[in-house]
N, C-alpha and C positions, 0 to 999 in steps of 0.2 A: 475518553474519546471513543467514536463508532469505525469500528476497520471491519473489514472488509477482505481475508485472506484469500489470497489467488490460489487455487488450486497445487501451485510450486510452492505454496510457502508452509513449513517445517508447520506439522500438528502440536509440538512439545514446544514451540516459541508460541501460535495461536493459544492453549494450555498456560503458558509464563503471561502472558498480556492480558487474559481476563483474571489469572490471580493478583496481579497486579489492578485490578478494580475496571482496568476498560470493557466493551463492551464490543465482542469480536466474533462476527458473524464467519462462517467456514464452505468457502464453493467445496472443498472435499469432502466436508461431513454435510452440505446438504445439498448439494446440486452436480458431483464430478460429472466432469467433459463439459461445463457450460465454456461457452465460445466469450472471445474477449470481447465483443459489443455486446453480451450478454450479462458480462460483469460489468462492462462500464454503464451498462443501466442498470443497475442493481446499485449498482453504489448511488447512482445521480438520484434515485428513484430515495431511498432509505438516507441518503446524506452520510454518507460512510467515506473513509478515508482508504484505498485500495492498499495492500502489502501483497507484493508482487517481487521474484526475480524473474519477469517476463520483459523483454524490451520493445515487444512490438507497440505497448500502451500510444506512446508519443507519438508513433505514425500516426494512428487511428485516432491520437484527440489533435494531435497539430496538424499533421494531411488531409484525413479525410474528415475533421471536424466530427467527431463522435459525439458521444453523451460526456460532460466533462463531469467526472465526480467532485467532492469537496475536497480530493487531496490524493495523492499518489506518492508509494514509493517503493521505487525501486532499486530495489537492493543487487548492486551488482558486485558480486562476487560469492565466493564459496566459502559457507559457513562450516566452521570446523565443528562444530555440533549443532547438534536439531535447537538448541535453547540461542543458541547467540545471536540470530536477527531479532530475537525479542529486549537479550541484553541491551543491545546496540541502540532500538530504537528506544528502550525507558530509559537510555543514559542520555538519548537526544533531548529528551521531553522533560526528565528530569532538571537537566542543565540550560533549557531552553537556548541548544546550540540555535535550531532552527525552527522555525514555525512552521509546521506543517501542514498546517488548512491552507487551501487554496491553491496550493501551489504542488509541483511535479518534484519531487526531491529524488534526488539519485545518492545512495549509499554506498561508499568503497571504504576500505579499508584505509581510515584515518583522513578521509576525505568526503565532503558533504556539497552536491550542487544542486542549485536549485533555480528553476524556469517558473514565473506567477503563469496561471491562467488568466486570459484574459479573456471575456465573455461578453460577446459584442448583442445585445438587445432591441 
């Protein structure tokens, strides 16, 4: 898959996700301080999936109608190592709990929600 890691999101889980074969672009290793409609065009732009634990995304894509990428997720709560939002998310992908193109997925500890995008033309 193409992700897209948020600025907050752990360099040694980015690092765990392209050993694992995906394809995982870095706002910290190439753009720090881009602004969050900066990434969320970045993602819509390239077709990337966002890995974020930032929560303002769902304002900006449900309020104020932003750039919707192909997929977001955000990770809410405190990784107890730099590697376990990568764990967490190759155990989702793996096990196909949830599908995550398309749609806003929120990650907690032992719990998984998710909101479709809807994309009116």
């Amino acid at each position: 898959m193409n992700f897209l890691a948020n600025e907050n999101f752990p360099v040694a889980s980015t690092r765990r996700l392209r050993n694992a074969g995906h394809d995982v672009a870095s706002i910290i290793e190439e753009t720090p301080g881009e602004k969050d409609r900066g990434v969320l065009k970045r993602a819509y732009d390239e077709n990337r999936i966002i890995l974020t634990f930032d929560r303002d995304y769902g304002e900006l894509i449900y309020r104020h109608k932003s750039f919707i990428p192909s997929g977001l997720v955000y990770f809410r709560f405190n990784p107890h190592t730099p590697e376990e939002p990568a764990e967490i998310l190759l155990n989702i992908l793996e096990k196909g709990k949830a599908p995550i193109s398309g749609r806003f997925t929120v990650v907690e500890r032992g719990r998984i929600r998710q909101r479709t995008f809807y994309v009116k033309r």
